[in-house]
C-alpha positions as CSV (number, residue, x, y, z in Angstrom):
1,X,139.7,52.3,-33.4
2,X,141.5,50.6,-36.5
3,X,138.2,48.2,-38.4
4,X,139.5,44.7,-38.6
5,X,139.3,44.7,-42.4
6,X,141.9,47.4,-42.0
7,X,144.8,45.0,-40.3
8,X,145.9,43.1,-42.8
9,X,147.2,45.8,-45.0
10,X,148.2,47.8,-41.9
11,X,150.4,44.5,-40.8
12,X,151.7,44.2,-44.7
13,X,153.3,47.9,-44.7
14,X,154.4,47.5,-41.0
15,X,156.4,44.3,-42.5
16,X,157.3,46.3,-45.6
17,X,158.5,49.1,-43.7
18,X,160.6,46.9,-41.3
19,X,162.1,44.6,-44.6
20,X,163.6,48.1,-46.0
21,X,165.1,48.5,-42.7
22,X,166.5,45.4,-42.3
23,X,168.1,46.1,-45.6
24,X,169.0,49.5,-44.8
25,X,170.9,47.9,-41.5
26,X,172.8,44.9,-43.6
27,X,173.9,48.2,-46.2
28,X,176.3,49.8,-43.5
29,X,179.5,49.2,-43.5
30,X,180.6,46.7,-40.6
31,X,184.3,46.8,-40.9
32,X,186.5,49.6,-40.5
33,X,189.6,51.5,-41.2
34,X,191.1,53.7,-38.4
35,X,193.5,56.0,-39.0
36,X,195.6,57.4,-36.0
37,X,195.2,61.4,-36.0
38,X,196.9,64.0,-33.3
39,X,198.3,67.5,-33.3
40,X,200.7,68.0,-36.0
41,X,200.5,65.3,-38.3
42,X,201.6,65.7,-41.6
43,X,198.4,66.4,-43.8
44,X,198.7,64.0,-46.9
45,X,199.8,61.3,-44.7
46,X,195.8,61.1,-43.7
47,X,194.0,63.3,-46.4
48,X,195.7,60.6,-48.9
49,X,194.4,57.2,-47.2
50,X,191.1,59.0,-46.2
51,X,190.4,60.6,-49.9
52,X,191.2,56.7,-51.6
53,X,189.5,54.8,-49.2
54,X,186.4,57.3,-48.8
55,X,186.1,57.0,-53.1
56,X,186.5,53.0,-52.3
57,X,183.9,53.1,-49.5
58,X,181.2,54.6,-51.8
59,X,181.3,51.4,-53.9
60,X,179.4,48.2,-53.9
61,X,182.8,46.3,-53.7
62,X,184.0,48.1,-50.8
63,X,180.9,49.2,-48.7
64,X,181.7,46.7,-45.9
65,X,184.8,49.5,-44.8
66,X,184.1,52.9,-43.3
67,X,187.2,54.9,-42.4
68,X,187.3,56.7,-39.2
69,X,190.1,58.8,-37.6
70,X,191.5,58.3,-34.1
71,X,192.8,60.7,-32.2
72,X,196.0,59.6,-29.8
73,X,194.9,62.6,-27.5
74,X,191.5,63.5,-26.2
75,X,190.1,66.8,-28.1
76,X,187.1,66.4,-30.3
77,X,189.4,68.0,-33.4
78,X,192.9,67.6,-34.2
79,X,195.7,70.3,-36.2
80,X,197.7,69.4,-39.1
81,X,201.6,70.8,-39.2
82,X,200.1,72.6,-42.6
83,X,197.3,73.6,-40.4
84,X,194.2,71.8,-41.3
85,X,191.8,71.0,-38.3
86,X,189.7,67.8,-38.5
87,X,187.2,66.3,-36.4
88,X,188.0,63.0,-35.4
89,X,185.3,60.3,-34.9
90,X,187.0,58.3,-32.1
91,X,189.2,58.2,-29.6
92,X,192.7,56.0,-28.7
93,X,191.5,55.8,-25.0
94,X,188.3,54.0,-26.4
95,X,190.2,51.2,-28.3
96,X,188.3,51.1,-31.3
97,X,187.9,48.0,-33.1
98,X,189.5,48.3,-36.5
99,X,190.1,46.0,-39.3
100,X,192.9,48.4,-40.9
101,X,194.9,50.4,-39.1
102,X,197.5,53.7,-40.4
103,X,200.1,55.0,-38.9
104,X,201.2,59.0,-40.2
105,X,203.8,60.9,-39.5
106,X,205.0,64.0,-38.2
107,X,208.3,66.0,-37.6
108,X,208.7,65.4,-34.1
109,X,208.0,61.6,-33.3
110,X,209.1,61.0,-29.9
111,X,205.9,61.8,-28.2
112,X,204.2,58.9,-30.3
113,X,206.7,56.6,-29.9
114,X,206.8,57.1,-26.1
115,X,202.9,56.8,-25.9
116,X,202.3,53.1,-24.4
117,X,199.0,53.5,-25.0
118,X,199.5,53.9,-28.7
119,X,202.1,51.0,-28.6
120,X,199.8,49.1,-26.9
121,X,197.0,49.6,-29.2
122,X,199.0,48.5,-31.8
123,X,200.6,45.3,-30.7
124,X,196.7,44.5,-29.4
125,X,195.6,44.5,-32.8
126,X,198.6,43.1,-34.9
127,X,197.4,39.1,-34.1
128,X,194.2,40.0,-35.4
129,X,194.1,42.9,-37.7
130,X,193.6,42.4,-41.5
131,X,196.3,45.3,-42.1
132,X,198.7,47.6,-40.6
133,X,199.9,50.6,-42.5
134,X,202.9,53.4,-41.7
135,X,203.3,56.5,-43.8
136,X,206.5,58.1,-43.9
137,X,208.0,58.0,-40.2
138,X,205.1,56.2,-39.3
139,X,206.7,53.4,-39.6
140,X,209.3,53.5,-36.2
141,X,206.7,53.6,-34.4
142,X,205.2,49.8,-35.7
143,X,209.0,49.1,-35.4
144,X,208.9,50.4,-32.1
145,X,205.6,48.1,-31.1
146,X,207.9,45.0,-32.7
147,X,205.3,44.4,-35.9
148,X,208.2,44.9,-38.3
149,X,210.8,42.4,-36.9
150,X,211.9,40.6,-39.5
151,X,209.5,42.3,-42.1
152,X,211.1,44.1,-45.4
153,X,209.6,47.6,-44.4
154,X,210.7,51.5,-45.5
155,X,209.8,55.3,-44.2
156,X,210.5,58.1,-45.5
157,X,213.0,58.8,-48.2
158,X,216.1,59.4,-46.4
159,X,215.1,58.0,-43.2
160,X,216.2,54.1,-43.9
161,X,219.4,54.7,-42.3
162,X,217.8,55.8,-39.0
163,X,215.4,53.3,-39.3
164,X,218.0,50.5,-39.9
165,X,220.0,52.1,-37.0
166,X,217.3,52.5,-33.9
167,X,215.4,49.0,-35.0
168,X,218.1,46.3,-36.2
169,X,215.4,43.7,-36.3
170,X,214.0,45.1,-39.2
171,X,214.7,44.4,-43.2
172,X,215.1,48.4,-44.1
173,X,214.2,48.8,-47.9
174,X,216.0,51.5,-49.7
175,X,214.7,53.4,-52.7
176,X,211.9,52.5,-53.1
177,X,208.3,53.9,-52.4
178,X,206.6,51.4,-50.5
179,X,206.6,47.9,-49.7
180,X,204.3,45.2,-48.5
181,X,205.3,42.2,-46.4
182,X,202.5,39.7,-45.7
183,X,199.8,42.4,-44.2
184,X,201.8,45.6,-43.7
185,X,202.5,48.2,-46.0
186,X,204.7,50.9,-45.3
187,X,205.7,53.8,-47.8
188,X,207.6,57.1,-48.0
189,X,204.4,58.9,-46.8
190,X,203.8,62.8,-48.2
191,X,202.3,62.3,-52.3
192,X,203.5,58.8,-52.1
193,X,200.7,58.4,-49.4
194,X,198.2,58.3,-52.5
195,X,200.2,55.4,-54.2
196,X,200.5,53.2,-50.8
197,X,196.7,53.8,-50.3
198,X,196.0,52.5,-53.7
199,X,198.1,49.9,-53.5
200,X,196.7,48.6,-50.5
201,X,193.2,49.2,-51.7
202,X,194.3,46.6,-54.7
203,X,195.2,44.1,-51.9
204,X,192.5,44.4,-50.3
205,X,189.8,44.3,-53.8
206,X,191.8,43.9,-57.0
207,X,193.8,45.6,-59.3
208,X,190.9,46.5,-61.7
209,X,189.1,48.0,-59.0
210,X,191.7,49.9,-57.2
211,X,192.4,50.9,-60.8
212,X,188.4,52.6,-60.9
213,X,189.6,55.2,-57.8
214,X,192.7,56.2,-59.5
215,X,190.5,56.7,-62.8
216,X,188.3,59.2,-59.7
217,X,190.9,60.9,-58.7
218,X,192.6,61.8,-62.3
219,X,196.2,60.6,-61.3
220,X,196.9,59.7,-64.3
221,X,196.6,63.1,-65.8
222,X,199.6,64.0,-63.4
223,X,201.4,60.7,-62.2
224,X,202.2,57.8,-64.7
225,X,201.9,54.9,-62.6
């Protein structure tokens, strides 16, 4: 039996203890950045986004994001072309709710750009999505779900010309290693992957701050930008 003189500091901790979770609960991060994942993507077009935005997400400025991967198929892990296996954390079947969504690459596109699930997903969430992002031949397939029609967009270095060619609607940029039209961002993917991520990171914060990952991750002891 708990003595009634006892409650009122038993009720005070209970309320203490519950405050700290409240706070705890408003900490986490509420909106979200998917990047699509599958069997043979091409690594730095998802370790790149997922290294900037994960340095990001640990700061006060960014905690509202968490990134997450999502696979287009159904296994709990998918395989890199280089060969790196990753777990994902959710599923295209699930139609995540995202605020950010990526699109990689790989050498063999058809299968993604014949997925109307994928396309789907994507032309869901363009009326509503804060950003959409292509790396390297990532970007036929937003072409392919009509979200670049009449955008200034680019893919992989070399590419334009096939771009321009299967999606006429489209502004193809030449040269150039990424470019942002209203709230898409598409780049030459591979390395350039780290400089379309940290561009869209200063969208999405500020220069300054984007300006604090790039200090993380050293680039500028190898990459004069």
């Amino acid at each position: 039996m708990i003595h009634r003189y006892l409650l009122p500091t038993l009720l005070k901790r209970t309320l203490f203890a519950l405050s700290l979770l409240l706070v705890a609960a408003s900490a986490q991060a509420d909106k979200r950045i998917g990047i699509i994942v599958f069997d043979g993507v091409l690594t730095s077009d998802i370790t790149a986004p997922i290294e900037v935005f994960g340095i990001a997400s640990k700061k006060a400025w960014f905690s509202d994001y968490d990134v997450i991967t999502i696979n287009v198929g159904d296994g709990a892990t998918v395989t890199s072309e280089e060969g790196l296996t990753l777990a994902v954390d959710a599923h295209l079947s699930d139609r995540p709710e995202v605020d950010v969504l990526l699109v990689p690459s790989s050498y063999d596109m058809d299968p993604l750009l014949e997925n109307k699930d994928l396309i789907g997903y994507i032309r869901e969430l363009e009326p509503k999505i804060e950003w959409l992002a292509s790396n390297c031949s990532g970007a036929f397939v937003l072409a392919e779900a009509g979200v670049l029609d009449g955008r200034k967009a680019t893919t992989w270095a070399g590419g334009e010309g096939d771009l321009e060619d299967d999606y006429p609607a489209v502004d193809v940029q030449y040269d150039t290693n990424y470019v942002i039209d209203g709230n898409v961002i598409t780049s030459n993917g591979s390395v350039v992957s780290y400089e379309a991520a940290l561009a869209l990171l200063a969208q999405m914060s500020s220069e300054s701050r984007a300006d604090e990952v790039r200090a993380a991750l050293q680039m500028q002891r190898v990459w004069k930008l």
